[in-house]
N, CA, C and O of each residue as an XYZ file, in Angstrom:
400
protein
N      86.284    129.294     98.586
C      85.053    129.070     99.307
C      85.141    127.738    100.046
O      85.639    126.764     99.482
N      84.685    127.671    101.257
C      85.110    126.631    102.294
C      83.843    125.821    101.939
O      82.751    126.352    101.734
N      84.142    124.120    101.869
C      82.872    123.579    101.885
C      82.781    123.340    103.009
O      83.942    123.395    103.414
N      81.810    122.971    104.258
C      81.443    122.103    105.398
C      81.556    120.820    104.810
O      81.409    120.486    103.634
N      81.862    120.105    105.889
C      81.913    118.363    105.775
C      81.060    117.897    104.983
O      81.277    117.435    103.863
N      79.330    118.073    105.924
C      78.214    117.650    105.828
C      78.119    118.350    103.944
O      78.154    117.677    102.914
N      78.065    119.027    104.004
C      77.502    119.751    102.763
C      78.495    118.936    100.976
O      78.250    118.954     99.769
N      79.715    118.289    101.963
C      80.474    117.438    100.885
C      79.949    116.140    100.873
O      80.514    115.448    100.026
N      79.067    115.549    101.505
C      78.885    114.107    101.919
C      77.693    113.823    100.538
O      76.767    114.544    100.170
N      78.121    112.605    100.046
C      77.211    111.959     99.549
C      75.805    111.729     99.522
O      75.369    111.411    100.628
N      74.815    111.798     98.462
C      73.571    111.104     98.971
C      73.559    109.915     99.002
O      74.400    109.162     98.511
N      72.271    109.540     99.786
C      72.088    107.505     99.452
C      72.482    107.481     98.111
O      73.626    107.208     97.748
N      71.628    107.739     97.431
C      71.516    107.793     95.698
C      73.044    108.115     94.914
O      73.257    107.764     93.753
N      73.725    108.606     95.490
C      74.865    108.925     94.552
C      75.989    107.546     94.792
O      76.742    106.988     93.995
N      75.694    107.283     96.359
C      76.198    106.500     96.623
C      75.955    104.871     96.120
O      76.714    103.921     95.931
N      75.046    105.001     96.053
C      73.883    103.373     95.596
C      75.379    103.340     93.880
O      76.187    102.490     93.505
N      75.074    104.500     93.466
C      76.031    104.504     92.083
C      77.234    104.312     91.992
O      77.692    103.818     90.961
N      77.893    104.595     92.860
C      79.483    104.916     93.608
C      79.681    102.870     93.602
O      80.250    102.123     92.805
N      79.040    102.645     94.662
C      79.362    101.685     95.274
C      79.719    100.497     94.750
O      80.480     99.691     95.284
N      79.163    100.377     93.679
C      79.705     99.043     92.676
C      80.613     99.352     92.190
O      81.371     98.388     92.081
N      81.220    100.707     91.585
C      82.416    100.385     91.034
C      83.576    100.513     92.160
O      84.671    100.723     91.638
N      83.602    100.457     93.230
C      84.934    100.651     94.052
C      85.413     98.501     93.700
O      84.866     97.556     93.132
N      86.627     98.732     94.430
C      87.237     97.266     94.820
C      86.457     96.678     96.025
O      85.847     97.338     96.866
N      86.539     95.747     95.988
C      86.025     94.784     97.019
C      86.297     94.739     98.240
O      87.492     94.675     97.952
N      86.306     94.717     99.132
C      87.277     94.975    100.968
C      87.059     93.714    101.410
O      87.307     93.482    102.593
N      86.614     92.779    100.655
C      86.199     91.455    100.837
C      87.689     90.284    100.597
O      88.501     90.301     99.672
N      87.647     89.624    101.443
C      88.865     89.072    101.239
C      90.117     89.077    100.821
O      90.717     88.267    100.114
N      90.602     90.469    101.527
C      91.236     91.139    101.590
C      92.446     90.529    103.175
O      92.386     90.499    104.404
N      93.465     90.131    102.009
C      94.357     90.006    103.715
C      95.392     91.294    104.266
O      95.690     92.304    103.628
N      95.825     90.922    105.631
C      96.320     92.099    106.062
C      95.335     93.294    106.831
O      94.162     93.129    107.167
N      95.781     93.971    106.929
C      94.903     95.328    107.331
C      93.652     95.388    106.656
O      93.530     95.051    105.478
N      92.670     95.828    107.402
C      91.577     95.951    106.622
C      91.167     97.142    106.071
O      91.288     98.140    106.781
N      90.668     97.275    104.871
C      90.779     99.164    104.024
C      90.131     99.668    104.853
O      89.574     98.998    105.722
N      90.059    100.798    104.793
C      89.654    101.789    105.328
C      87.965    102.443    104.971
O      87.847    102.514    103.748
N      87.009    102.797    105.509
C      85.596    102.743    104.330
C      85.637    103.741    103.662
O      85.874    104.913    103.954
N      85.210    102.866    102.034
C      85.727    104.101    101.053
C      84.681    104.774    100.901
O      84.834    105.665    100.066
N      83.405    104.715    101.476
C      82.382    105.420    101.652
C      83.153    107.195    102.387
O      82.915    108.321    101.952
N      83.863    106.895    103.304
C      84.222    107.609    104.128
C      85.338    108.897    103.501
O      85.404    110.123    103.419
N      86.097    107.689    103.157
C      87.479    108.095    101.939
C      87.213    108.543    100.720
O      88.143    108.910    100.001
N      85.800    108.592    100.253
C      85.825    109.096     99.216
C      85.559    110.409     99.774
O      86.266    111.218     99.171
N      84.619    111.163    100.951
C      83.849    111.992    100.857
C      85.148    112.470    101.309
O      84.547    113.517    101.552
N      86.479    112.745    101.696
C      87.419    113.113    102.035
C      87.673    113.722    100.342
O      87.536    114.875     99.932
N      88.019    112.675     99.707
C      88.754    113.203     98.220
C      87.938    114.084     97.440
O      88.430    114.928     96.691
N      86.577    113.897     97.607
C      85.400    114.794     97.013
C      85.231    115.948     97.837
O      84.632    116.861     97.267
N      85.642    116.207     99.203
C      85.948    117.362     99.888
C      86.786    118.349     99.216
O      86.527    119.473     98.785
N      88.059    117.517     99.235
C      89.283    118.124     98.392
C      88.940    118.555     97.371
O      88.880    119.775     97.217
N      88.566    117.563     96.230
C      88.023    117.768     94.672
C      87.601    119.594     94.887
O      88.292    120.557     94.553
N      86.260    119.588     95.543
C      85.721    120.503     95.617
C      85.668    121.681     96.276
O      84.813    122.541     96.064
N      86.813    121.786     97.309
C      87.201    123.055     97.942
C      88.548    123.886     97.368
O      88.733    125.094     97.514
N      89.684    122.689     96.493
C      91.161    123.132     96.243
C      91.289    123.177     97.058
O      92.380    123.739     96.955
N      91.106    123.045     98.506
C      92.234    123.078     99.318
C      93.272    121.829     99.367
O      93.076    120.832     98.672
N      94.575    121.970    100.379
C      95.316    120.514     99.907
C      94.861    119.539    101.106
O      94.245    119.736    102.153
N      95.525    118.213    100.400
C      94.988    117.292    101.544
C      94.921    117.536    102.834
O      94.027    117.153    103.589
N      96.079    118.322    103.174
C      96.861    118.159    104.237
C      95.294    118.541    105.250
O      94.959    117.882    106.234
N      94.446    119.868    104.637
C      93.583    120.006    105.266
C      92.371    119.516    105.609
O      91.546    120.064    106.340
N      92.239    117.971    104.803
C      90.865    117.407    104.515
C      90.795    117.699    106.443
O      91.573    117.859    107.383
N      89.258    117.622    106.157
C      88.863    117.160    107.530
C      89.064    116.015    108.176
O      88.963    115.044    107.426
N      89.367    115.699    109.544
C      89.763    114.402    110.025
C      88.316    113.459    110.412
O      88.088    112.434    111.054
N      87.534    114.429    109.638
C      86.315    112.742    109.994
C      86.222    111.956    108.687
O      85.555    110.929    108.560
N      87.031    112.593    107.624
C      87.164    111.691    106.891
C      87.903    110.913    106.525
O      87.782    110.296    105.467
N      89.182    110.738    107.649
C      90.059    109.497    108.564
C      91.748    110.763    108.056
O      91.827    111.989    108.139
N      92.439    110.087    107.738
C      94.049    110.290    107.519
C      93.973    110.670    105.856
O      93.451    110.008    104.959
N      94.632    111.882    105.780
C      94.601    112.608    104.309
C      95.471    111.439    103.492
O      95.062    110.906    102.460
N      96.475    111.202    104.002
C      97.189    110.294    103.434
C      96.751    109.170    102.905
O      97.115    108.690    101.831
N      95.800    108.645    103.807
C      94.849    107.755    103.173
C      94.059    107.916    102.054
O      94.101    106.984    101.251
N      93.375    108.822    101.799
C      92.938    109.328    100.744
C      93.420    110.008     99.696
O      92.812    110.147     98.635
N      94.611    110.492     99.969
C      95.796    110.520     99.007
C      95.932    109.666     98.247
O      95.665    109.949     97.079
N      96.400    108.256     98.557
C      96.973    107.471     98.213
C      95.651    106.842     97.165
O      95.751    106.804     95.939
N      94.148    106.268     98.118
C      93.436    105.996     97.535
C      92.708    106.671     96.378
O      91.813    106.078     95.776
N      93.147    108.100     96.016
C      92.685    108.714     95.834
C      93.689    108.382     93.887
O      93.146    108.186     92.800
N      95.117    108.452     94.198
C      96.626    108.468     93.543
C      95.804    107.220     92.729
O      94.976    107.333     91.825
N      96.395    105.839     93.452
C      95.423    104.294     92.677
C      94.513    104.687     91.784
O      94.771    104.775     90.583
N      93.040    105.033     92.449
C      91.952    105.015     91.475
C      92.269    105.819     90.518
O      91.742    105.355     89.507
N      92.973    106.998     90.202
C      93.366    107.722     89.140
C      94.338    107.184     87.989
O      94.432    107.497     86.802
N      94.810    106.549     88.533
C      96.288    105.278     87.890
C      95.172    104.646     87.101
O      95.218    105.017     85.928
N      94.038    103.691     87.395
C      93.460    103.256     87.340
C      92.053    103.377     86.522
O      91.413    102.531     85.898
N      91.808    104.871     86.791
C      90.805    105.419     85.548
C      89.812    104.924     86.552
O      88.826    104.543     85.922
N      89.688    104.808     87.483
C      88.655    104.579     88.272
C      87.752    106.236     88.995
O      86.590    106.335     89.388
N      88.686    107.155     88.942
C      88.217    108.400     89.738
C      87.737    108.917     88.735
O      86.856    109.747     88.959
N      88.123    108.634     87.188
C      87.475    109.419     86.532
C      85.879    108.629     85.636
O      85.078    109.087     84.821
N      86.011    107.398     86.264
C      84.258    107.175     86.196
C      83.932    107.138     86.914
O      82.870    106.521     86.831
N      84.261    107.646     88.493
C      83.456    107.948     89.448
C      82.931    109.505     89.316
O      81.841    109.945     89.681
N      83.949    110.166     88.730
C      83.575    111.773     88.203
C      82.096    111.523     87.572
O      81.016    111.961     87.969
N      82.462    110.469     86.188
C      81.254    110.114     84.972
C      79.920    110.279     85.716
O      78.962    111.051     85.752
N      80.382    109.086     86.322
C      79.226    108.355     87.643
C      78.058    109.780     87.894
O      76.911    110.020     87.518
N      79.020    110.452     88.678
C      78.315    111.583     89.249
C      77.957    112.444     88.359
O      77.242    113.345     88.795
N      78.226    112.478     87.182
C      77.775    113.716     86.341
C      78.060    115.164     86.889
O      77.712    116.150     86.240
N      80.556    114.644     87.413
C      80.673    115.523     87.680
C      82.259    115.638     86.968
O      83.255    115.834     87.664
N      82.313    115.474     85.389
C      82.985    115.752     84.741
C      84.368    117.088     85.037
O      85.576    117.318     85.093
N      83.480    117.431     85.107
C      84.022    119.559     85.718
C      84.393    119.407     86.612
O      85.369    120.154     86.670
N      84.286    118.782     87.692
C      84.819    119.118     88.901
C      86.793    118.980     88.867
O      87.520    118.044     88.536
N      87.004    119.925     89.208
C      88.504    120.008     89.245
C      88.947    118.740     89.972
O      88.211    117.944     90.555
N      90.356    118.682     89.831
C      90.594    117.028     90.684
C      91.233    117.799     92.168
O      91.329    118.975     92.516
N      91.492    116.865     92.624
C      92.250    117.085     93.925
C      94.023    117.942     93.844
O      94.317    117.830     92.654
N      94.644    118.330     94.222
C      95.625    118.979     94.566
C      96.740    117.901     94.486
O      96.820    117.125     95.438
N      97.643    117.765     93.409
C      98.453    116.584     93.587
C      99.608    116.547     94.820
O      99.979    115.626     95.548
N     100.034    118.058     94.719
C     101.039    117.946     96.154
C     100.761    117.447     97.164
O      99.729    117.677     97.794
N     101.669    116.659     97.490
C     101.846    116.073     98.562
C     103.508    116.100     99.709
O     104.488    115.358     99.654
N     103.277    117.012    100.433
C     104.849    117.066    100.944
C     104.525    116.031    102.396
O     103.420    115.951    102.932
N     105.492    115.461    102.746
C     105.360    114.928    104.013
C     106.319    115.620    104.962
O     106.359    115.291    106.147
């Protein structure tokens, strides 16, 4: 079942919750991240369709990007209290393949 973009996107409210636990983009040298507001609704696309990255939608920037950010926060135990967060335990994770 195909999700639409819109229909994957965050509320204010989920987000208000989200938002403290990401990393900081704050003094940050080098390139500047990418918004993980944006990047998440990419990985929560994925999460929730199984499809693979390759197909996220491109308004939610470069799959790879969210791959990767996606790879970290899991290393990290961060995706899975953002799951908590949401009181979305169940939700399957993202598709680990990744071919380039």
């Amino acid at each position: 079942m195909a999700v639409a973009p819109e229909e994957a996107a965050l509320t204010e409210a989920q987000w208000a919750l989200i938002e403290p636990l990401l990393p900081s983009r704050r003094g940050r040298v080098g390139r500047p991240l990418h918004d993980h507001r944006q990047v998440l609704g990419g990985i929560l696309w994925v999460a929730r369709t199984g499809c693979s990255w390759r197909e996220m939608p491109e308004e939610y920037g470069e799959f790879t990007t969210a791959y990767r950010r996606w790879r970290a926060w899991k290393e990290r135990g961060l995706w899975q209290r953002i799951l908590q967060t949401l009181g979305w335990e169940a939700l399957p994770g993202p598709t680990t393949k990744f071919r380039k």
